[in-house]
N, C-alpha and C positions, 0 to 999 in steps of 0.2 A: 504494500500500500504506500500510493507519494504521499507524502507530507504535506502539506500547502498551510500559507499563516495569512492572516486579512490582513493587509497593508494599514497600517492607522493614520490618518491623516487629523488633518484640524479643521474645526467648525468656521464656514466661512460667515458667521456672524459673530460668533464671541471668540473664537480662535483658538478654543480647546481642543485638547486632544481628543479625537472622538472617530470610531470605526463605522458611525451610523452615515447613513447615505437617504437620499430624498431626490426623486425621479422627476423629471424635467415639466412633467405634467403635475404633479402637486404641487410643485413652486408654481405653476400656472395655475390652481385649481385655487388655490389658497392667496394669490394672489402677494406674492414674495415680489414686489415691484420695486424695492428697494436694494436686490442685489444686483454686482455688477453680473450677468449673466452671460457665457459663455455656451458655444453647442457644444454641448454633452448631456445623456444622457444620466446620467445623476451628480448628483451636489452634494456636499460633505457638511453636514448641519445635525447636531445632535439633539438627540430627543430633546432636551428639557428646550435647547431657543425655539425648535418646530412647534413641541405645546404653547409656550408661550404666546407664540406667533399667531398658530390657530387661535387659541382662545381670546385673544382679544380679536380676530379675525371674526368670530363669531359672535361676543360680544357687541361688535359693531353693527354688525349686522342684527343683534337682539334691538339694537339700540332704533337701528334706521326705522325697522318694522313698530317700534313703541310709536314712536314720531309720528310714521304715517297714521294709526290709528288714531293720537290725539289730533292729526290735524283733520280729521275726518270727521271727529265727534264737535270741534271747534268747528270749523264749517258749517256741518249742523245745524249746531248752537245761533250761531249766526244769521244762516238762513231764513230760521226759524224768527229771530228778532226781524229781519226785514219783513219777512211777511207778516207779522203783527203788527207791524210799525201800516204797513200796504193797507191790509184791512182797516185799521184806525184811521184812517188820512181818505178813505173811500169811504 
């Protein structure tokens, strides 16, 4: 049986040493718009900055979807004031 060892490289966001890899399409999936990006097929970024990354990745996006529904219900709200306001003035 050959031997074989995983080359360890370093995170290209915090610059640790780290064996973990991240595929070209997750940086795209996840939206990684702040690395300097190279073609290759995977990128040397270790769990804990990828979790990081995603979860405020997703946070954000918890965030954007809150927004839209208050500015929905605000809307509404509003609406609703013009057309009482319409009714009273008729």
């Amino acid at each position: 049986m050959k031997g074989f060892f995983i080359m360890k490289t370093t995170c290209e966001i915090c610059e640790k040493e780290t064996k973990d890899k991240v595929s070209y399409l997750e940086l795209d999936t996840w939206e990684f718009d702040f690395l300097n990006k190279e073609k290759k097929d995977f990128y040397s970024i270790c769990f804990d900055c990828f979790d990081k990354h995603t979860n405020n990745f997703i946070d954000k996006e918890m965030d954007l979807e809150l927004r839209k529904k208050r500015s929905l219900s605000v809307n509404r709200e509003i609406q609703e004031e013009i057309e009482a306001i319409l009714e009273i003035e008729s």
